[in-house]
C-alpha positions as CSV (number, residue, x, y, z in Angstrom):
1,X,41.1,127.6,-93.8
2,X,37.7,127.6,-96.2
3,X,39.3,124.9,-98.2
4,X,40.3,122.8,-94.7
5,X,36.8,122.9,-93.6
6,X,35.4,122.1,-96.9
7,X,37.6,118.5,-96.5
8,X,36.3,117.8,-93.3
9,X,32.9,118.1,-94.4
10,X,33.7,116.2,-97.2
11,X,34.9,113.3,-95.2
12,X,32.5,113.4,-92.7
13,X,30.0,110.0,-93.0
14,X,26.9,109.2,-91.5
15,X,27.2,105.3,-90.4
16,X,23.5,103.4,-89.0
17,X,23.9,100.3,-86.9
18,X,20.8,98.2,-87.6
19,X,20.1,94.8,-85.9
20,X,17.7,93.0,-83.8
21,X,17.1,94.0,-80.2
22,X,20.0,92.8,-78.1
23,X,22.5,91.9,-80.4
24,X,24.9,94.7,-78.9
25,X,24.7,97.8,-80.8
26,X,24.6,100.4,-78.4
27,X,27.0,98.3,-76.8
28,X,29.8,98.7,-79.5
29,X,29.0,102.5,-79.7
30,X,30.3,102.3,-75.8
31,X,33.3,100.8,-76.8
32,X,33.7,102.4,-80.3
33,X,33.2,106.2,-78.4
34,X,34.3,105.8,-74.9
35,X,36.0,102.6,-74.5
36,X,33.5,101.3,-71.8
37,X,31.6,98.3,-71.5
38,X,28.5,97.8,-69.6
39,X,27.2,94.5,-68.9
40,X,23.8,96.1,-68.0
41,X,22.8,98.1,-70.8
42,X,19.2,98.8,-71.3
43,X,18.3,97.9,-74.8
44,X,18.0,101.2,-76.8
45,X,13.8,102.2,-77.0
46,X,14.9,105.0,-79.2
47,X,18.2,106.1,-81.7
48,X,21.1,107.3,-80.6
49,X,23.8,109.4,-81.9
50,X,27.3,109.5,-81.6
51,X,29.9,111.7,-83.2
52,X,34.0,110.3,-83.5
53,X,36.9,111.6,-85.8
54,X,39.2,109.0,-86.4
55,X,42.7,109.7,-88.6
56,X,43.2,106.7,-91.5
57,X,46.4,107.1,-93.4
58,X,47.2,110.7,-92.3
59,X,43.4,111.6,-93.2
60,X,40.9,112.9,-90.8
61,X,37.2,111.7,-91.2
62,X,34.0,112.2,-89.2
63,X,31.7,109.2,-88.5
64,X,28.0,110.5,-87.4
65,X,26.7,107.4,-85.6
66,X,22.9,106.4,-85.4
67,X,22.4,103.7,-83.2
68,X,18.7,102.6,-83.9
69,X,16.5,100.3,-81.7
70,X,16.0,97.0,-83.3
71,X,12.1,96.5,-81.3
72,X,9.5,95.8,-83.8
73,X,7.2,98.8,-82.3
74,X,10.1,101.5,-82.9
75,X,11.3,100.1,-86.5
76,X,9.2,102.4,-88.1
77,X,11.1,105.2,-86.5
78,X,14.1,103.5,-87.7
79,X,13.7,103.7,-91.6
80,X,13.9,107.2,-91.8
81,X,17.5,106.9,-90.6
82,X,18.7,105.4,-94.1
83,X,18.4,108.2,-95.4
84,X,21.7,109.7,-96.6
85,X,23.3,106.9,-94.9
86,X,26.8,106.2,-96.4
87,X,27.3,102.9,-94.5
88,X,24.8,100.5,-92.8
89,X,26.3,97.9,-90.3
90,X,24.0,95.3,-90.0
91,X,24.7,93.6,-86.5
92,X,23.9,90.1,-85.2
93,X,24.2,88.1,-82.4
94,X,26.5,84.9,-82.6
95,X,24.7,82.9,-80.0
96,X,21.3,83.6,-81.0
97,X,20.3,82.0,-85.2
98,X,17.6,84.4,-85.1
99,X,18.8,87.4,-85.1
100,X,21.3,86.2,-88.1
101,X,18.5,84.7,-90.3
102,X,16.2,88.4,-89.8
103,X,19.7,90.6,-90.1
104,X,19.6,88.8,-93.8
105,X,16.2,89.0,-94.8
106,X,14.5,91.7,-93.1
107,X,17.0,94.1,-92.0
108,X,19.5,93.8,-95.3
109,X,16.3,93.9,-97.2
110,X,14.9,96.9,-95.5
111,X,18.4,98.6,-96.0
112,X,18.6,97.7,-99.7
113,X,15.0,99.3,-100.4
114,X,15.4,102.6,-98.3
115,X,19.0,103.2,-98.2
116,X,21.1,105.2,-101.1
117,X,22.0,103.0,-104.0
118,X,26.1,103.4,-103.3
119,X,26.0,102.4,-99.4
120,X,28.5,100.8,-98.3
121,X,27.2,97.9,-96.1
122,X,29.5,95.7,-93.2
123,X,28.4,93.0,-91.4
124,X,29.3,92.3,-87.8
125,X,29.4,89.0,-86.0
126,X,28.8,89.9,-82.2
127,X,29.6,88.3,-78.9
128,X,32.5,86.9,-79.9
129,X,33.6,86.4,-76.4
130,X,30.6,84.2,-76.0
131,X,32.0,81.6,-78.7
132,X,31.0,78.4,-76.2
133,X,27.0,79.4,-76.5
134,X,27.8,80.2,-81.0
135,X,25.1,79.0,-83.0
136,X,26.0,80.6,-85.9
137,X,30.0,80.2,-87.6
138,X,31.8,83.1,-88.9
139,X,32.1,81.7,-92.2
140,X,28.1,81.9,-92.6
141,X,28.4,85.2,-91.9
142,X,31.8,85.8,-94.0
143,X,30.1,83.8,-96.7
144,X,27.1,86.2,-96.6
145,X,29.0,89.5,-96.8
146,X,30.9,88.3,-99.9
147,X,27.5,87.8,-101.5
148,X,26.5,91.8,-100.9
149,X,29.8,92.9,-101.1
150,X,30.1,93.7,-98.1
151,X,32.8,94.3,-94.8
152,X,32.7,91.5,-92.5
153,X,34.3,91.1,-88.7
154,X,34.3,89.4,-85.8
155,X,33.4,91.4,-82.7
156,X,33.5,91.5,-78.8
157,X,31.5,94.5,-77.1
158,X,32.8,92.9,-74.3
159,X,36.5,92.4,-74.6
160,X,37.3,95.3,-77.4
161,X,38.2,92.7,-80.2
162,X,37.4,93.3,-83.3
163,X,35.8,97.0,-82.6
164,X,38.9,99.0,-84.4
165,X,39.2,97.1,-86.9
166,X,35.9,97.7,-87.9
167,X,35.3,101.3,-88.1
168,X,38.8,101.4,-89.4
169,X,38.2,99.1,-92.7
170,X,35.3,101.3,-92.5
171,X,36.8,104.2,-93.1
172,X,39.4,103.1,-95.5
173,X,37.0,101.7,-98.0
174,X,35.3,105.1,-97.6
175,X,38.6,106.9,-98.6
176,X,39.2,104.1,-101.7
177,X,37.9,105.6,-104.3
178,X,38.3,103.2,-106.3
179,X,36.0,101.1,-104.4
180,X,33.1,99.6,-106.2
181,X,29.8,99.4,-103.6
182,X,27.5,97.0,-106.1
183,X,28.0,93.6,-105.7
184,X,26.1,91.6,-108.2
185,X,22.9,91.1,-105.7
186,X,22.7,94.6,-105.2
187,X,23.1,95.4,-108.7
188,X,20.1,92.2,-109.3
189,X,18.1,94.1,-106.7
190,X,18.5,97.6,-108.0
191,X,18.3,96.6,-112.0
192,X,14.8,94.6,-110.7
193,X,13.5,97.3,-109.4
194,X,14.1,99.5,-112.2
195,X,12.1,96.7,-114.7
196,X,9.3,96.8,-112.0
197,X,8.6,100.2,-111.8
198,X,9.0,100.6,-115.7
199,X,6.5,97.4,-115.9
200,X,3.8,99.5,-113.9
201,X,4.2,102.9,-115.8
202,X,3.8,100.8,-119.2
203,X,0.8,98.9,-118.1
204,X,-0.5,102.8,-117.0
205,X,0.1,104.2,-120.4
206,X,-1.2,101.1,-122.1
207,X,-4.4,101.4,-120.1
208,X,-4.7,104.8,-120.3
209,X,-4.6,104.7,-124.1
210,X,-6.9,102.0,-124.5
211,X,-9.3,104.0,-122.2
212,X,-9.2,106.7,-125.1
213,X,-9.6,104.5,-128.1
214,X,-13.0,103.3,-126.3
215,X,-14.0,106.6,-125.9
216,X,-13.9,107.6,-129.3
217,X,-15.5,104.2,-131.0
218,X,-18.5,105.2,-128.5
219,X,-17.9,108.7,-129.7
220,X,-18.4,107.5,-133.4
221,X,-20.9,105.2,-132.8
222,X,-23.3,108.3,-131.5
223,X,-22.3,110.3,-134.0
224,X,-22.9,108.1,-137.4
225,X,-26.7,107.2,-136.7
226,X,-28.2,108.7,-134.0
227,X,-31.6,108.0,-135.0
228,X,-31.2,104.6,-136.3
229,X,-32.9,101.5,-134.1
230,X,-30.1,99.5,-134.5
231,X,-27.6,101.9,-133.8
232,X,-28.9,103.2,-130.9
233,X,-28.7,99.1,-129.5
234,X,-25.2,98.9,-130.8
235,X,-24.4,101.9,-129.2
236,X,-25.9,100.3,-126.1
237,X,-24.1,97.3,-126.3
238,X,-20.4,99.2,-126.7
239,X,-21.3,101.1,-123.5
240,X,-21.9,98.0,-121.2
241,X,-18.9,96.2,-122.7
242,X,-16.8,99.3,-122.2
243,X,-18.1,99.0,-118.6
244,X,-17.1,95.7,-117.5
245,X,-13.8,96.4,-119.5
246,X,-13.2,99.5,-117.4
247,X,-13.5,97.5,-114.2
248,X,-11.7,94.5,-114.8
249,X,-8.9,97.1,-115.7
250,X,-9.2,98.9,-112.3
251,X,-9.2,95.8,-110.5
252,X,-5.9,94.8,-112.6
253,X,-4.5,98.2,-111.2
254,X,-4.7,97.3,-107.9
255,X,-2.4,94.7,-108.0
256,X,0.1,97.3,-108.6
257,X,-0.8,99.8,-106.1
């Protein structure tokens, strides 16, 4: 019994839908959790959860859902919901460019900064049904999920296409593993990172250092002639240079703060 419930927690995953508002998240929870579409749906003002087993290959797994509003004024809110996220669906809307060209830059972006380094990301083409209004082809959005390694499908909210398959290549990449969750730009982006925060903590220990080895020539200088004229303006001298070294260094700081 211990050991049962010690699988089930094992393969129990917490899945965040992220998107722009109105490109059907909350909608494909409906459909997803209840099998029920609403063509009236208020866009979400704050996250949702949801909570479905589903049986892949004679295993059970858990999927916690967060459905997250996609409004500028709650995305705040929304970042804290990467957090121990083991997949992110990023979600756009096929009729509207927009929401494709910020569900690359901003939302993927976002994702890649906040979320765990071995999510597992899908992308979903929505409205499907709406093909006659499409502004953006499935193969731009095929074409982009290659590039982050990522699951990508085809989806109606409306008509139930494409919503199985979904959760279900979900949860069988989850199970495989054997999968690999880095493609090459997420292993760019993480390595970069890694350089960039290595970068700042040398140029912190450099400066640091330096900061001593002024401090003892000053030290010195006081020291060897105290009562010596020219000393005493050399000494002078050291300490106003040492000044306007100390500030152009704090001002370089900044630019990594």
């Amino acid at each position: 019994m211990a050991e049962e419930k010690n699988q089930e927690k094992k393969n129990t995953y917490k899945v965040v839908l992220i998107g722009e508002s109105g490109v059907g998240k909350t909608c494909i929870m409906a459909q997803f959790i209840s099998n029920k579409f609403d063509p009236n749906t208020i866009t979400s003002a704050t996250s949702q959860f949801f909570l479905k087993n589903l049986e892949i290959d004679g295993t059970k797994i858990t999927f916690h859902f967060w459905d997250t509003a996609g409004q500028e004024k709650y995305r705040a809110l929304t970042r804290i919901f990467y957090k121990d996220a083991h997949v992110i669906v990023l979600v756009y809307d096929i009729t509207d460019k927009g929401s494709f060209e910020k569900m690359k830059n901003y939302w993927y972006e976002e994702a890649i900064n906040l979320g765990k380094k071995n999510v597992l990301f899908a992308v979903v083409a929505n409205k499907s049904d709406l093909y006659e209004h499409r502004e953006i082809p499935d193969d731009d959005g095929e074409d982009f999920a290659k590039k982050i390694g990522a699951i990508f499908v085809a989806t109606s909210a409306k008509n139930d296409s494409g919503i199985i398959e979904l959760f279900d290549s979900i949860g069988q990449r989850l199970l495989n593993k054997s999968f690999n969750y880095f493609s090459n730009e997420k292993k760019d982006k993480i390595n970069n990172k890694k350089i960039d925060e290595e970068k700042i903590q040398g140029e912190t220990i450099n400066i640091e250092k330096i900061q001593e080895e002024k401090k003892e020539i000053i030290k010195e200088d006081v020291d060897e002639d105290i009562d010596n004229p020219e000393k005493r303006k050399s000494i002078v001298i050291t300490r106003k240079t040492h000044r306007e070294t100390e500030k152009k260094r704090e001002s370089h700081c900044c630019l990594f703060g």
